[in-house]
VOGU-3710 file (C-alpha; in Angstrom, 3 decimals, decimal comma):
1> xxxxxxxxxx> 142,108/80,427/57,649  139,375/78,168/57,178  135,429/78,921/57,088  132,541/77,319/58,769  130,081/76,134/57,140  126,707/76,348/59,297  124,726/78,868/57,294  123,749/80,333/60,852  127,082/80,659/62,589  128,132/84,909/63,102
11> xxxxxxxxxx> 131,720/84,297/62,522  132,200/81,755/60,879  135,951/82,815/60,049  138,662/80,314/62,151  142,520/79,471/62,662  143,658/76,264/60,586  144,294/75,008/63,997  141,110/74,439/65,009  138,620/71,662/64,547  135,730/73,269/65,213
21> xxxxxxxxxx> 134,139/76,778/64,779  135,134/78,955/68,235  131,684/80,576/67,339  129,471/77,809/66,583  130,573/74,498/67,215  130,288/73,341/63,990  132,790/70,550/62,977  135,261/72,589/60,202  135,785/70,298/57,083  137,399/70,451/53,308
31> xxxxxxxxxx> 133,954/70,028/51,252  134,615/66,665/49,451  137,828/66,196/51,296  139,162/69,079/48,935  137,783/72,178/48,379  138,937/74,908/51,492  136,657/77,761/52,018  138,741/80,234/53,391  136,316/84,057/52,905  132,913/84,047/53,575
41> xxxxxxxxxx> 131,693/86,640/50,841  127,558/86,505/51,627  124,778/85,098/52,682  122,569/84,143/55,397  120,960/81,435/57,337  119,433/80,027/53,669  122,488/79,872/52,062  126,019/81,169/52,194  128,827/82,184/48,693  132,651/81,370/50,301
51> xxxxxxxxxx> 135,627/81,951/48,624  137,550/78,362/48,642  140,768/76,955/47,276  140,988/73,365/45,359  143,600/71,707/47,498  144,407/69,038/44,587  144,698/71,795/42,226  147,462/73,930/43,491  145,251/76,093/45,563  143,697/77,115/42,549
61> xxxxxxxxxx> 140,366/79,740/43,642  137,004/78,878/43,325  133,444/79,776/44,243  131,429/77,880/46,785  128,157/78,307/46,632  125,908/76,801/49,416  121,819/76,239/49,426  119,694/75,288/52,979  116,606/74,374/51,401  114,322/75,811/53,790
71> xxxxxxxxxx> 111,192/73,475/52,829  107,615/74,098/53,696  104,501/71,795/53,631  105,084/69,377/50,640  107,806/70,691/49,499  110,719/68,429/50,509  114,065/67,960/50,633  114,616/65,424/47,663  112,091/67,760/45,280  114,543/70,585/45,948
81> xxxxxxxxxx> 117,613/68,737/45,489  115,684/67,120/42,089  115,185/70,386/40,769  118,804/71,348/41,966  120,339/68,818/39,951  118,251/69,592/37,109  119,527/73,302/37,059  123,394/72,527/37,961  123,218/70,456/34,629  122,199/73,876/33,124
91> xxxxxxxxxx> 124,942/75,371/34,413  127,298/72,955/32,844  125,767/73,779/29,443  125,710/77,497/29,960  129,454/77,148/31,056  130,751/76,084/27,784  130,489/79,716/26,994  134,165/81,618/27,061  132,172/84,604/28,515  130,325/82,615/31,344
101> xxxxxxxxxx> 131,823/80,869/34,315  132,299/77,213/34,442  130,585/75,110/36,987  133,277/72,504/38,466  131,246/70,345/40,646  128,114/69,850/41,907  127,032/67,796/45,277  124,870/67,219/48,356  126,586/67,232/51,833  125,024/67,299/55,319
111> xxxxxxxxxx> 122,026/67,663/53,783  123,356/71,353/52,122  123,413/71,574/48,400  126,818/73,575/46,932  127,814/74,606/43,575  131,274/75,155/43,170  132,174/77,504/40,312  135,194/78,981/38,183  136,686/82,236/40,409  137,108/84,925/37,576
121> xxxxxxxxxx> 139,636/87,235/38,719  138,804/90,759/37,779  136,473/93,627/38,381  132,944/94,315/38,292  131,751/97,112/36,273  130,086/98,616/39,744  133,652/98,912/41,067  134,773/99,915/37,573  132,308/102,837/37,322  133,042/103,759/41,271
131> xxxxxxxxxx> 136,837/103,987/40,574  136,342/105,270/36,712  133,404/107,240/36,541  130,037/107,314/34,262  130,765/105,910/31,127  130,516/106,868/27,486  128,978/106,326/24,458  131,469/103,962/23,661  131,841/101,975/26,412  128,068/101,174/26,264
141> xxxxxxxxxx> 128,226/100,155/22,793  131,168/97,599/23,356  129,295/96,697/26,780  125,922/95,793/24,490  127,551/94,112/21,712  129,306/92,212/24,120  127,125/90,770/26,451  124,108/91,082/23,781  125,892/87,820/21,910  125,943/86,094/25,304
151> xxxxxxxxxx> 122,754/86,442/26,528  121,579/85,093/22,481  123,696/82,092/23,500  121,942/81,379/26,945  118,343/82,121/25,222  118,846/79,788/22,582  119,766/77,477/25,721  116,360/78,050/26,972  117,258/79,676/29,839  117,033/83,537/31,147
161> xxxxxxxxxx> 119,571/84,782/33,445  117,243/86,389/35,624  119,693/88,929/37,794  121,652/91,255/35,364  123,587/94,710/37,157  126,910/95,707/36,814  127,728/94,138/39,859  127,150/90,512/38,079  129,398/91,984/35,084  132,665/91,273/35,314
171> xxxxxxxxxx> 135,702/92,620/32,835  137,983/90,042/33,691  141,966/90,424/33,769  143,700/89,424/30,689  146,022/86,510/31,082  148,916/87,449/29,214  149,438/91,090/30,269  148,139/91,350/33,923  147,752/95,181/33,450  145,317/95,228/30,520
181> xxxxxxxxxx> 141,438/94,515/30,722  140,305/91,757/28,797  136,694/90,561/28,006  133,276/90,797/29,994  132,174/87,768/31,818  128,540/87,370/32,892  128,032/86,106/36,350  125,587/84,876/39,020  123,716/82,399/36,811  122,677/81,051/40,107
191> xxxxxxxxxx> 120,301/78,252/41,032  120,082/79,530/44,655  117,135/82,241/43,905  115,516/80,072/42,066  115,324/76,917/44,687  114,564/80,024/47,652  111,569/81,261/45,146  110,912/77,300/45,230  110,632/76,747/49,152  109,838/80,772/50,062
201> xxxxxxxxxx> 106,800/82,657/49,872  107,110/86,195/48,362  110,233/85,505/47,379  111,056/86,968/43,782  114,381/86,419/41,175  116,199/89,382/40,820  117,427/93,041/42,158  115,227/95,883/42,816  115,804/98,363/40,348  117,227/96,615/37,249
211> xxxxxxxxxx> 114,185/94,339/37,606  110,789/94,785/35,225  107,481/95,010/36,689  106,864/91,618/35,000  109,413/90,189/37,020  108,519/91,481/40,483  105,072/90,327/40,233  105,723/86,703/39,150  109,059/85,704/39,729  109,365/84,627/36,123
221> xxxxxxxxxx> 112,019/85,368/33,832  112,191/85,490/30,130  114,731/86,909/27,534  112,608/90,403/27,320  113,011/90,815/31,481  116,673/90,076/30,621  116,961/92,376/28,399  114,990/95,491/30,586  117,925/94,521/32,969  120,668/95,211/30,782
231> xxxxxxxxxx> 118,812/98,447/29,516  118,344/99,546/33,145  122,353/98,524/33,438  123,385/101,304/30,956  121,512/103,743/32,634  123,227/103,093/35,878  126,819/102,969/33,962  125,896/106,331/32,107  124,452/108,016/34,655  125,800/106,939/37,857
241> xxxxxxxxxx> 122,391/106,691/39,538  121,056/103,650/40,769  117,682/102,466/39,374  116,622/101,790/42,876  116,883/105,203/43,895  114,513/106,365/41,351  111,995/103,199/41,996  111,972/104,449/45,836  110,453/107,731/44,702  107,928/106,534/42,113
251> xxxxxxxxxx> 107,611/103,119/40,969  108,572/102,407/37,424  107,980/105,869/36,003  111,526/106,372/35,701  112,091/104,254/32,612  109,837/106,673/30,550  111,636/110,051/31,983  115,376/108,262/31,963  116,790/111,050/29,769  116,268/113,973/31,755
261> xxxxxxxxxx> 119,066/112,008/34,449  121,088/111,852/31,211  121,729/115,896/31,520  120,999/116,439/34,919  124,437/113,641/35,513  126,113/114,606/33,046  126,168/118,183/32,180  125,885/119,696/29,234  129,421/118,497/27,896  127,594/114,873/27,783
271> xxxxxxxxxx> 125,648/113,330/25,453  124,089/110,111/23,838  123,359/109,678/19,981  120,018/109,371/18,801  120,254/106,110/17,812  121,861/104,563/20,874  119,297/106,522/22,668  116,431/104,863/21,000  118,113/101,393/21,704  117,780/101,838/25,268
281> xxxxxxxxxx> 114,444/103,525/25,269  113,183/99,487/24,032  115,411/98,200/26,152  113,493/99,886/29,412  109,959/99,732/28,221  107,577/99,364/31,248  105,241/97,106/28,870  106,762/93,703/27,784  104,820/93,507/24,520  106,399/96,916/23,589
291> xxxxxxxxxx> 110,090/95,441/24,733  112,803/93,951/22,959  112,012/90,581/22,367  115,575/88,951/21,602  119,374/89,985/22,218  118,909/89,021/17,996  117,042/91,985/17,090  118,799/94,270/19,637  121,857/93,359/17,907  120,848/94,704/14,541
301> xxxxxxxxxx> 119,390/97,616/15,366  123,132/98,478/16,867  125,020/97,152/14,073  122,849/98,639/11,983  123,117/101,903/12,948  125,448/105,024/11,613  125,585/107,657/14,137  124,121/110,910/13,245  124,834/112,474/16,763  128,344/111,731/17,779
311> xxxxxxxxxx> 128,751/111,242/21,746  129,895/114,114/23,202  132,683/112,834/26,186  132,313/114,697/29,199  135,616/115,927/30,465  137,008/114,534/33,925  133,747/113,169/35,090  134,179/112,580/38,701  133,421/108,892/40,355  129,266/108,999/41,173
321> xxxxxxxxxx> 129,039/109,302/44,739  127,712/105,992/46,802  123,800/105,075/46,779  122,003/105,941/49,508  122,383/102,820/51,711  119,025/100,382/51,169  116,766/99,411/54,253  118,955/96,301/56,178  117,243/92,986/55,170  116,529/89,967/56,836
331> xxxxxxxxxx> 118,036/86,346/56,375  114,987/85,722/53,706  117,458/87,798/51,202  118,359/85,693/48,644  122,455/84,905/48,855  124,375/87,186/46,928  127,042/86,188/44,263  130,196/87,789/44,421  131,796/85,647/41,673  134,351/88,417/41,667
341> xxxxxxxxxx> 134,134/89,112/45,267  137,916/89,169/46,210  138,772/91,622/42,699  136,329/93,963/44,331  137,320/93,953/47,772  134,126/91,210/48,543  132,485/95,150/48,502  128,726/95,127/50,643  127,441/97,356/48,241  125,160/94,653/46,025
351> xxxxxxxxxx> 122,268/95,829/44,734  119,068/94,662/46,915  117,370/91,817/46,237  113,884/91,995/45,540  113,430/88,672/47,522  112,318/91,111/50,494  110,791/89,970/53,788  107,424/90,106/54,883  108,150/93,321/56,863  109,157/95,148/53,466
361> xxxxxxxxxx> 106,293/93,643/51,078  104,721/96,811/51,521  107,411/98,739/49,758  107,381/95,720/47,124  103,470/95,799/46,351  104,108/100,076/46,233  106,518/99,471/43,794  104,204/96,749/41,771  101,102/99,017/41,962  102,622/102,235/40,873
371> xxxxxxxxxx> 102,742/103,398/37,525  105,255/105,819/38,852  107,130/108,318/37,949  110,285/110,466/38,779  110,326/114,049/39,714  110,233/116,967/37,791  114,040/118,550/37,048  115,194/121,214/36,412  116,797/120,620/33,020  118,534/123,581/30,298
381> xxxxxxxxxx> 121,079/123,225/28,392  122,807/121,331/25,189  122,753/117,871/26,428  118,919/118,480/27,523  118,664/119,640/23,772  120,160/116,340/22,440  118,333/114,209/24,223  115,226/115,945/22,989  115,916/115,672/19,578  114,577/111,799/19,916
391> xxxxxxxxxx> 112,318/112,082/22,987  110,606/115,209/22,877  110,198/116,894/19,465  106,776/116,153/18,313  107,764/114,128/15,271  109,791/111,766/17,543  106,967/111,505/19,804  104,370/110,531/16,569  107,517/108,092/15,798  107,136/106,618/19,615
401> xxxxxxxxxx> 103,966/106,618/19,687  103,376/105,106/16,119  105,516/102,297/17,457  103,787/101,441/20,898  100,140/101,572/18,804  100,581/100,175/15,672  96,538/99,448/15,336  95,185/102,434/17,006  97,260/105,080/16,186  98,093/104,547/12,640
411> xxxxxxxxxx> 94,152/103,846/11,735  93,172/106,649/14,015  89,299/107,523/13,568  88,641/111,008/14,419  85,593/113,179/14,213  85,044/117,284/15,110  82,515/116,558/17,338  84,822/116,239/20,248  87,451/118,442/20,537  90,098/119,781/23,096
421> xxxxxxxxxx> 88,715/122,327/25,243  91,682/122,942/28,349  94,292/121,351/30,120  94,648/121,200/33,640  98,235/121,385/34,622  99,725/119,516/38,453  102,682/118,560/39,968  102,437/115,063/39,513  100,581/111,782/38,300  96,763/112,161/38,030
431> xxxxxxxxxx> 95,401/109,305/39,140  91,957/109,035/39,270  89,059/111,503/38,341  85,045/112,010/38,772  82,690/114,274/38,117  79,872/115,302/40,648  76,236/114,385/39,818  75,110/117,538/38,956  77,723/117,680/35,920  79,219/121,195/37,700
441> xxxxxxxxxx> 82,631/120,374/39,837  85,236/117,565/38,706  87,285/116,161/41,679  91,063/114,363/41,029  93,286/112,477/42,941  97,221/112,683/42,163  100,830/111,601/43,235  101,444/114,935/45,242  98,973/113,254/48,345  96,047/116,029/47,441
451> xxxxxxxxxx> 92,582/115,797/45,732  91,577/118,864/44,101  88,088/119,987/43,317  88,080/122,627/39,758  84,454/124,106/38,468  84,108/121,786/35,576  82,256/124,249/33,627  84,952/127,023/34,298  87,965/125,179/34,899  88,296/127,049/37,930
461> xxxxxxxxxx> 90,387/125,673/40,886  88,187/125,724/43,917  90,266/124,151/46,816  93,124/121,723/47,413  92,249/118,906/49,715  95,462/116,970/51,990  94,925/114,556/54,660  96,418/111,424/52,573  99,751/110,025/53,892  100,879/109,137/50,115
471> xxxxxxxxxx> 99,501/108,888/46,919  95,864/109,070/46,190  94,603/106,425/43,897  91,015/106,759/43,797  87,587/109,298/44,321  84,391/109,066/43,799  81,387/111,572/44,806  78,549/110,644/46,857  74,674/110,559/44,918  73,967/113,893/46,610
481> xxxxxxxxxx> 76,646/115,420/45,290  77,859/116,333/48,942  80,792/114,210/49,850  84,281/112,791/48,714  85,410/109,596/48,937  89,039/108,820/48,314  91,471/105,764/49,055  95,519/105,606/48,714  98,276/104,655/50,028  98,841/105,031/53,418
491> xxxxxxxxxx> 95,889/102,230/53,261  92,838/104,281/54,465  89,351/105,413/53,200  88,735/108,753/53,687  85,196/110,876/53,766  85,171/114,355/53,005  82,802/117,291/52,455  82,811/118,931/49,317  81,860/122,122/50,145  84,357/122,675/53,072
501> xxxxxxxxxx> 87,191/120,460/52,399  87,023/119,162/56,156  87,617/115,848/56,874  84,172/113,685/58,213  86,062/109,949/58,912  88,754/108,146/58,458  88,433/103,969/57,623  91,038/102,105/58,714  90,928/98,518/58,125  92,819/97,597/54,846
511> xxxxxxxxxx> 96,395/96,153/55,243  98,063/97,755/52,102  96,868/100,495/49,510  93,563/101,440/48,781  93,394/101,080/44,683  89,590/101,395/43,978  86,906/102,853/46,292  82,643/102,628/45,136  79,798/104,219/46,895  76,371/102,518/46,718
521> xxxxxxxxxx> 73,453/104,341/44,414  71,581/105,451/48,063  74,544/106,810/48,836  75,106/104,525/52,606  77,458/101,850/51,830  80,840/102,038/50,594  83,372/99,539/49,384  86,325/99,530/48,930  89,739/97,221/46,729  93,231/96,832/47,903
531> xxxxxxxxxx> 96,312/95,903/47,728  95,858/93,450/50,809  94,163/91,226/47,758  90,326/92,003/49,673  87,432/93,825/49,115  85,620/95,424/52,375  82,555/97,419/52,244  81,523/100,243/54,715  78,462/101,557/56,561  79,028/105,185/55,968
541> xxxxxxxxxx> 76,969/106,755/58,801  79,429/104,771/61,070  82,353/104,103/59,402  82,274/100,335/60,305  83,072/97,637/58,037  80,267/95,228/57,103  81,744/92,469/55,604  85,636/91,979/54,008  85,358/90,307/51,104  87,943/87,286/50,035
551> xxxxxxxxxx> 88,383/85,711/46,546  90,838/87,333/45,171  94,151/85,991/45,327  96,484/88,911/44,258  95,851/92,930/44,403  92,372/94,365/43,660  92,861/96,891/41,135  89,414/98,088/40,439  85,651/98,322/42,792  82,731/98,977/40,992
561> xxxxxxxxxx> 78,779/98,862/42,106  75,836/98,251/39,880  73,744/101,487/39,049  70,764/98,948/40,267  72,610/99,164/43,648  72,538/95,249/43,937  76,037/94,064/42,882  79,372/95,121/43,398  82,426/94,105/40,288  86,230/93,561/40,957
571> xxxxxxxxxx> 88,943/92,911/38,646  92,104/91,962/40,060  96,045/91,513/39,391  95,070/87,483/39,606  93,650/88,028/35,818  89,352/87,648/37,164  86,446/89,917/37,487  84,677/88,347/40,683  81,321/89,547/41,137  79,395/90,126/44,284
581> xxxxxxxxxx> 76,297/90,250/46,046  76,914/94,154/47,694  74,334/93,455/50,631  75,343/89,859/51,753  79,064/89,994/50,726  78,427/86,344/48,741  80,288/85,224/45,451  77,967/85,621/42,698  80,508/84,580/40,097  84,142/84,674/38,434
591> xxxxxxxxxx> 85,246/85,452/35,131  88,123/84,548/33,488  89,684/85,300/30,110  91,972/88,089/30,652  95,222/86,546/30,123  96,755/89,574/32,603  95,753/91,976/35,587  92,467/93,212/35,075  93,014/96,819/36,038  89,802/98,364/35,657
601> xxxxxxxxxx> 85,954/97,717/35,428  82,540/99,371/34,688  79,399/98,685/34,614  76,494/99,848/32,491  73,824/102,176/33,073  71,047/99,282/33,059  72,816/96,912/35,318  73,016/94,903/32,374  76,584/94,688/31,063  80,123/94,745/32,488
611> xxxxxxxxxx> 83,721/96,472/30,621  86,771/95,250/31,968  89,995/96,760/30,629  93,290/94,804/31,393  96,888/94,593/30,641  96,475/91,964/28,020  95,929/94,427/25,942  91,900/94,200/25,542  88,512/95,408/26,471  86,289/92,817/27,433
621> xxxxxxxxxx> 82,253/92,666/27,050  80,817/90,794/29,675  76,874/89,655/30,705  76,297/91,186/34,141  73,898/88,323/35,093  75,200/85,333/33,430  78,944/86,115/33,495  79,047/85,356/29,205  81,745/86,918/27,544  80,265/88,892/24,618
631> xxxxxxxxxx> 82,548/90,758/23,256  86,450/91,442/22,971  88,053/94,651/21,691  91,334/93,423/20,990  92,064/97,090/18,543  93,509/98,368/21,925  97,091/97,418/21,239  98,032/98,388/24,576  97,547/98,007/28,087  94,158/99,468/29,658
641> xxxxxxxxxx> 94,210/101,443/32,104  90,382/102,918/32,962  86,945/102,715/31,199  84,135/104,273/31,717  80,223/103,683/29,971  78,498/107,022/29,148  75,374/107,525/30,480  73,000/106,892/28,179  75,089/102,917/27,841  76,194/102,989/23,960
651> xxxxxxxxxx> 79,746/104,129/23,792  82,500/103,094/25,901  85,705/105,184/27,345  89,315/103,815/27,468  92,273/105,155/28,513  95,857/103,587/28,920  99,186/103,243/27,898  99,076/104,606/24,038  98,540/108,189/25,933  95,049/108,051/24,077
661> xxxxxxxxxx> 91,671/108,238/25,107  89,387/106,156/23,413  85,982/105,802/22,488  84,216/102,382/21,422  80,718/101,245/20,230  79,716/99,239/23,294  77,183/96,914/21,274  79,345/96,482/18,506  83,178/97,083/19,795  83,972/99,351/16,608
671> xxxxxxxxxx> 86,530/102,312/17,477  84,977/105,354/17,040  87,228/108,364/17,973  90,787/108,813/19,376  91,251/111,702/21,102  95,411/112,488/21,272  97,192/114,736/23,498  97,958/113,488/26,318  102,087/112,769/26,834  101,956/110,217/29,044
681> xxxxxxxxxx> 99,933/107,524/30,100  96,026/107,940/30,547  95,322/106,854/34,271  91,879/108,061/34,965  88,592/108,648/32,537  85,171/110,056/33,545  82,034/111,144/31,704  79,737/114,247/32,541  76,039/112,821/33,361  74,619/114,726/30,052
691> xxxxxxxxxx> 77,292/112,434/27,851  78,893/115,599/26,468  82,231/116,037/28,802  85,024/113,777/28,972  87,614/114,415/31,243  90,904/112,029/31,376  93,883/112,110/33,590  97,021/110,982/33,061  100,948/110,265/34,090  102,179/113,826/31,635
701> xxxxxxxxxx> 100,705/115,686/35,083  97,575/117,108/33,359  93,793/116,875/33,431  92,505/117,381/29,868  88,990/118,306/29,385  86,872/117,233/26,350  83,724/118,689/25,155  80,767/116,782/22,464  79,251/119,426/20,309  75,564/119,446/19,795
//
């Protein structure tokens, strides 16, 4: 049989008889007068991976792999094939490696680039764990320790491999003794996503699932994304459970919970040590900074270690059943690479690329904004035991969290004038929080799609609010005290009473999520941030928007609108704080120095002064009118999540990923109190107009409420 070659032709499978395609048209040649392909494993109209045989070599296999640079404006043909040949000499280096596939040729033809690459006959782990079951301790260790001292190799190489699941993992089949299993090849070093992420927009390097946050957002790789996909690669080989399936339900929140699959997979005949267990806890952290940050050091925390808790094998584990199929993609996917493609039967289930089409960039940016977590389960048992001897006695959470906050935690400042005074318990994420202006009713926001309003002086639950189509990222309370704004994720502003819980209007105008939402001082405009990268602000006797604001160019996390009612302040995933005139919709300014997303902002009492918090790690001080930096709070250590200024403008409010509320000298930056409890991240800070009630919420499912005593 022989192959086509047009990246666009349906069947591109023909007789050796023929001369051209029976589907197509398309003349049928040897590439280079030599190489056959005879399979077509993948692919679509930018690029196709064939299965070929080396006609001057005895028929030996190989791998074809095909690029159709689909250039736009001024980015042509010859910069693509520049930067191709450029990254096929890479591939040579990389392919002096025993454990990574060579790369025989390289060439342009008919103006389609190809790689042509060493055929490893074997099996990937993904087949391997489908015909074998979940693995064991064991088999994880020899699976890090292996491919741990190849990926130091292609680091020291500069270069990060960008696309690491079991599926690009082969264990390839000894030579001398065709029975036995011999060593682990890495796979799918491939140029192709990286010349698509050249000529595509939104396209992004990697698979949904085993990719970090990092990764989705930019499209950049490094050794720490590498090595979050190899951590999220053990979880799927222990538990059987796709990554992906757990992202669909809540984002990234997985990697913090990933034990509790552990038991609920496994049983409670099946267990992890405590030291392998911490391994991979690095491995998946959501935050770079608090990653891994070489296969080195990875290395000798594993040979380093002497297990205390020996795995516990679970007995006649049966194969995990198949993923739940993913959402069909278009052509824009990038090409998969199914180096072992015949071994595993050329099998359709790869994992999906995140290079997703415009029609799924929702389900991308949901994925990017989300903190996420997974569900609550029902766990019980020894193995739910075992894993909590590392993840959820208190010692080993002081242990965590003395890691993640090596500043704040370990120099903690606290005082007994603000103490603990209840914890309000929900089914899911809190994500945002405020407090009416008459100090008495505090109003939340959460994963479960509901707002609920509590007495604030009782803790009393008054009434449960759902009219939100997902997620609800964001309330505020109007001046009077007598409505509820809210914004989420089925893209929509919504105005409710607080008395009644009925619904007054509905906005509809944003594209994507509604992160932030503001309401103006006199209580008639109010604006809202998306994830559609704009700012609009409303007329709320109508409901009509008055002007769409557009600056930004990537998500707006945070809205905020000067007490003086003149300005409105965003921060945004594009690292700036923009600020704007609220009743003209005109750039004022933009400020830059966050070296990440900004992800929240507030501004002072007096108009006067703006607090940005961002995932760089710091709290920035910033002149309202002049746009001067004036202070940074780099004590943080982690990334910030809210801030709030109290009311009478000296102290400022932080909350983020050290599961910590904070409190900071505004004038001065000093840290002044750390208030610990929390379990999980801290999403959502607000302070009580008298100054004397903090309330925080936060990804452990709880509101906590702090009092100031007189």
């Amino acid at each position: 049989m022989l192959c086509c070659l047009n990246p666009n032709c349906q069947n591109p499978l023909n007789s050796d008889e023929l001369d051209v395609c029976q589907s197509c048209g398309t003349k049928l040649v040897l590439l280079r007068n030599r190489y056959r392909p005879i399979l077509h494993l993948g692919g679509g109209g930018a690029g196709r991976t064939y299965l070929a045989e080396d006609t001057n070599h005895e028929h030996q296999r190989c791998l074809i792999k095909q690029f159709a640079p689909q250039v736009q404006g001024q980015r042509t043909f010859q910069e693509s094939r520049e930067l191709f040949t450029q990254e096929a000499r890479r591939l040579q280096q990389l392919g002096q490696h025993p454990q990574i596939p060579s790369l025989l040729d390289y060439f342009q033809e008919n103006n389609y680039l190809y790689l042509l690459r060493q055929f490893i006959e074997g099996q990937s782990l993904l087949r391997e764990l489908q015909e074998q079951g979940i693995f064991n301790e064991t088999k994880i260790r020899e699976l890090l320790l292996d491919l741990l001292n190849v990926l130091k190799f292609v680091h020291q190489q500069g270069v990060s491999h960008g696309d690491i699941k079991p599926e690009n993992i082969i264990r390839s089949l000894s030579p001398s003794s065709p029975g036995n299993r011999g060593q682990l090849v890495l796979t799918d070093f491939s140029l192709a996503k990286q010349l698509k992420a050249m000529s595509q927009v939104g396209i992004t390097v990697g698979s949904l699932g085993y990719v970090p946050l990092e990764q989705m957002q930019s499209a950049s790789v490094s050794p720490s994304s590498d090595l979050f996909s190899l951590g999220a690669t053990c979880f799927h080989l222990l538990t059987g459970i796709h990554p992906w399936e757990l992202s669909k339900i809540k984002g990234y929140g997985w990697v913090s919970e990933w034990p509790q699959h552990l038991n609920q997979t496994l049983g409670t005949n099946h267990s992890i040590s405590v030291e392998l267990g911490q391994i991979l806890d690095k491995l998946l952290q959501e935050n770079p900074q608090q990653r891994y940050q070489s296969a080195e050091a990875v290395l000798e925390d594993l040979n380093s270690q002497i297990s205390t808790t020996p795995p516990i094998i679970a007995k006649d584990t049966p194969p995990p059943s198949p993923a739940t199929p993913m959402p069909e993609l278009d052509s824009t996917v990038a090409t998969p690479d199914l180096t072992s493609g015949l071994a595993q039967g050329a099998s359709a289930e790869q994992s999906p690329s995140t290079a997703l089409p415009r029609k799924h960039t929702k389900l991308r940016n949901r994925l990017l904004a989300l903190g996420g977590t997974i569900l609550l389960l029902g766990l019980g048992g020894y193995g739910y035991w075992q894993v909590r001897d590392w993840r959820g006695s208190a010692s080993a959470k002081s242990n965590r969290i003395n890691q993640l906050t090596t500043a704040s935690v370990s120099d903690t400042v606290t005082d007994d004038k603000i103490s603990l005074a209840n914890t309000l318990k929900y089914n899911d994420y809190v994500y945002a929080v405020a407090i009416s202006p008459d100090g008495e009713t505090l109003v939340s926001g959460s994963g479960d799609n509901a707002i609920k309003i509590w007495n604030l002086q009782t803790e009393e639950h008054q009434n449960t609010i759902t009219g939100h189509k997902g997620e609800v990222y964001s309330v505020v309370m109007s001046p009077d005290g007598e409505l509820i704004i809210s914004g989420g994720y089925d893209n929509s502003v919504r105005v409710w009473e607080l008395k009644t819980g009925m619904l007054k209007d509905t906005l509809i105008g944003h594209k994507s999520d509604v992160f932030s939402v503001a309401i103006s001082p006199d209580g008639e405009t109010i604006v809202s941030g998306s994830n559609d990268n704009t700012i609009k602000t409303w007329e709320l006797k109508t409901g009509k928007v008055k002007h769409t604001l557009k600056g930004h160019e990537s998500f707006v996390y945070s809205v905020a609108i000067s007490p003086d009612g003149e300005t409105i302040v965003s921060g945004s995933n594009d690292n700036t704080i923009k600020v704007w005139n609220l009743s003209t919709g005109e750039l004022k300014n933009t400020l830059t120095g966050h070296t990440d997303w900004v992800k929240t902002v507030a501004i002072s009492p007096d108009s006067q002064t703006i607090v940005s918090g961002s995932t760089d790690d710091t709290i920035k001080i910033w002149d309202l009118k002049t746009g001067e930096l004036q202070n940074t709070i780099n004590e943080v250590k982690n990334w910030v999540r809210a801030v709030a200024i109290s009311p009478d403008g000296k102290t400022i409010v932080s909350g983020g990923d050290n599961n910590t509320v904070q409190l900071w000298n505004l004038k001065t930056g000093e840290l002044q109190n750390n208030l610990t409890g929390h379990e999980g991240y801290v999403l959502a800070v607000a302070i009580s107009p008298d100054g004397k009630t903090i309330v925080s919420g936060s990804r452990d499912k709880t509101i906590k409420k702090w009092l100031r005593k007189d």
